[in-house]
N, C-alpha and C positions, 0 to 999 in steps of 0.2 A: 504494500500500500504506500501512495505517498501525497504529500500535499503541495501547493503551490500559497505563496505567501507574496503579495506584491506590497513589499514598501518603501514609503517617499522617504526621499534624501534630502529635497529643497530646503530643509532648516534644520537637518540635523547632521551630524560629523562623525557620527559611527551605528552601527547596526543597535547596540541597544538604546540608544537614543529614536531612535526610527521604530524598532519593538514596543518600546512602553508608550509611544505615541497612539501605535496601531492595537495597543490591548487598552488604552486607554478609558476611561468611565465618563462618559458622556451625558451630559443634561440634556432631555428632553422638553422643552420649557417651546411657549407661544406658539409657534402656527406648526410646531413637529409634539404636541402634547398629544398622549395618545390617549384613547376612548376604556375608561373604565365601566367593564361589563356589570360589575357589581352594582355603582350609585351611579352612570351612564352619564356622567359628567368628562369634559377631558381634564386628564391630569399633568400638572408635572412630575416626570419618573428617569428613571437615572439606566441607563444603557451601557451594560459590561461587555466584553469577551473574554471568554479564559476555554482553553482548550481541555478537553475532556482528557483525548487521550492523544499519545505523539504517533504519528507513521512513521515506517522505517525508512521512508525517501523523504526530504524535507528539499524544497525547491523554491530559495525566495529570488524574488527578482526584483531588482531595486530599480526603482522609477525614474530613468534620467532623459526620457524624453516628455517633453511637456508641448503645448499649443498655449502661445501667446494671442488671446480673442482682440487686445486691439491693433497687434498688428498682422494677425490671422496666418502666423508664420508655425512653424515647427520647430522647435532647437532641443538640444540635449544639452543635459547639466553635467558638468564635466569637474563639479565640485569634487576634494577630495572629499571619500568615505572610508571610512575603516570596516573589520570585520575581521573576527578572528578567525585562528586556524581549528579552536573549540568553541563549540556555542551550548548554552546552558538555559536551557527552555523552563525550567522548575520554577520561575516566578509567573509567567505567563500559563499555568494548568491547575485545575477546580485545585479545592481543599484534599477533599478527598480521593484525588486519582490513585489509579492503582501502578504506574510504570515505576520499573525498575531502573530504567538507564532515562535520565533526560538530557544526554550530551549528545553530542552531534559533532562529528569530526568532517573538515573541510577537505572532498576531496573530488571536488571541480569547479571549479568557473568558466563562464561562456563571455569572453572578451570580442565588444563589436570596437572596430579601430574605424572611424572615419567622425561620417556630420550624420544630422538625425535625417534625410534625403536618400543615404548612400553611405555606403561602406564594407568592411569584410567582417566576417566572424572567427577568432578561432579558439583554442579551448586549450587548459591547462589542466589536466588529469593526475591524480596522485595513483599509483599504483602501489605495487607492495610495500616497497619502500623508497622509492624514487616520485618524481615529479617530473612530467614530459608535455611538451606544445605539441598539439596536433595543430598543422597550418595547412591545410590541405591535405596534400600528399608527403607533405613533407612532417617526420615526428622527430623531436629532438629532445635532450632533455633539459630539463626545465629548473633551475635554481629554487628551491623555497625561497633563498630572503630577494630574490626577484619578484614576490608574489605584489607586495606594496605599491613597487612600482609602474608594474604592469597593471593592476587590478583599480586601484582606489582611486583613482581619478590624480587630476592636477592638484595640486597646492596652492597654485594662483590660478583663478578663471580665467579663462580665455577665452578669445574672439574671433573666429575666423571671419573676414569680411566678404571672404569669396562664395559663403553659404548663408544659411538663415540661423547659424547655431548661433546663439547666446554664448553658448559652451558647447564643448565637447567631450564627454564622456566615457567611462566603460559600462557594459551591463555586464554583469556576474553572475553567473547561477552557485551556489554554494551547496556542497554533498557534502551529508555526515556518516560515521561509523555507529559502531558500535553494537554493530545492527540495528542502525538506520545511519542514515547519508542527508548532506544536507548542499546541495547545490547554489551557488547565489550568481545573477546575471547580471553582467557592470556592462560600460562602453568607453571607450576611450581615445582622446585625441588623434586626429589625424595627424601626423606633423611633415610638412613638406620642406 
């Protein structure tokens, strides 16, 4: 089994910043109150998520393409992001769940290199105990402390003026162990 997890990057600077965003408890108040069956008045009420139970595939994909409605363009956010090479789900699941393991070991990422129009994809795979780029046809292997800088974006935004990006990004897919995998999808600068 596995799940997909889409979250936004635009104001935050690492994965658990972007998590507790997206597990966040939310007010339902004015024109989102919802209809209480009991006294059939609308109420204000308070809107949680917490996961029940974890998959063995966990597949987030960080949000770095975005549409700009007034200038009706498309760009990718090319902000750095972090994410570790472990991830620890046990604050985001019920009180009483039942799993044994709530870790999740990083072992892939899906890197798109260009503008949010146009670009290439290719993938960084942990194997047994090595780390390898699949770039086509071509597989090589692939450095862990290169993950930073291939993966999490820029450190300074950037602009390319030859496209509509604001920024330019990676998407990530992040895969965990431990029986389960955790995939995360980035994008990342073209650089010419």
């Amino acid at each position: 089994d596995y799940n997909n997890i889409q979250l936004e990057i635009k104001d935050f600077t690492d994965i658990y910043e972007s998590l507790n965003n997206y597990f966040r408890t939310e007010v339902m108040d004015g024109d989102n109150k919802i209809n209480c069956e009991q006294c059939n008045t609308k109420r204000t009420c308070h809107k949680h998520l917490l996961l029940k139970t974890l998959p063995n595939i966990l597949v987030i994909s960080l949000k770095r393409f975005e549409f700009d409605y007034d200038t009706m363009l498309k760009y990718k956010l090319n902000k750095y992001f972090e994410f570790p090479l472990e991830l620890d789900l046990k604050n985001y699941l019920v009180e009483n769940h039942t799993e044994k393991s709530t870790e999740y070991e990083l072992t892939g990422i899906t890197i798109h290199l260009g503008v949010s129009e146009y670009g290439h994809y290719y993938d960084i795979i942990k194997g047994q105990d090595k780390w390898y780029k699949f770039n086509d046809t071509n597989v090589t292997e692939f450095s862990e402390e290169d993950i930073a800088k291939d993966a999490f974006g820029e450190k300074e935004n950037s602009f390319d003026e030859e496209s509509s990006d604001k920024e330019h990004p990676k998407t990530i897919s992040i895969t965990a162990q431990t029986i389960k995998i955790l995939t995360i999808i980035s994008s990342r600068a073209s650089h010419t």
